[in-house]
N, C-alpha and C positions, 0 to 999 in steps of 0.2 A: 553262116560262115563260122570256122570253130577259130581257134585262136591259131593253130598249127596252121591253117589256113590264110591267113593274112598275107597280104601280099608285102615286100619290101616297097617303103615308101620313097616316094620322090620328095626333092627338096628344092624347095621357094623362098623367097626373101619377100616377109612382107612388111611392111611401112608401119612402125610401132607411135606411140606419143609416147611422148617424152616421159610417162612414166613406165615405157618399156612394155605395155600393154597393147595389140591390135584389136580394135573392138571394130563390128560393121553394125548396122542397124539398115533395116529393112520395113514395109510393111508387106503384110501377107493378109489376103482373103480368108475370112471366117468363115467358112459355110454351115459352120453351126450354128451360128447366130442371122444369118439371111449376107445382107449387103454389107454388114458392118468389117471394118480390119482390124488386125491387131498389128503392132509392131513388135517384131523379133530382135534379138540383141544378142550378137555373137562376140565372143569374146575370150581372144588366145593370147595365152601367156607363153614367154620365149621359152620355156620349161618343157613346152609340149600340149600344158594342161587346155583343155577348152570346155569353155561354159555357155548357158546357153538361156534367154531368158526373155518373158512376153510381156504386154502390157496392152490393155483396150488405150484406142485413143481418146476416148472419154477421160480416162484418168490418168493418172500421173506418178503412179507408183507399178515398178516393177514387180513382177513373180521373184522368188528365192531363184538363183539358179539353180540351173540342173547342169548335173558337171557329164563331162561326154567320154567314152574312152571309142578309140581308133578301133574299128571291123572290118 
């Protein structure tokens, strides 16, 4: 999809913390690794911006994000 292409977006109200931030968290199936998950961490700013970021559940430190833009 090129950029001309984008469709017009819809709009939603989503439910921020209190420092203005919506973050969801998820876990997802590794199948790269067999049975194991990881946890996903999404995370939208009222700006528009959205990031996006992993973690095994063995450990306790996020991925850097990766910031996402709209297709």
């Amino acid at each position: 999809m090129t950029d001309a292409e984008v469709p017009e977006p819809l709009f939603t109200t989503l439910l921020a913390d209190s420092d203005g931030y919506c973050r969801w968290k998820c876990r997802l199936p590794d199948s790269d690794v067999g049975d194991s998950y990881v946890e996903l961490l999404v995370w939208l700013a009222n700006d528009g911006t959205m990031a996006i970021a992993t973690r095994p559940l063995v450990e306790r430190t996020w991925s850097p994000p990766v910031y996402c833009r709209r297709v």
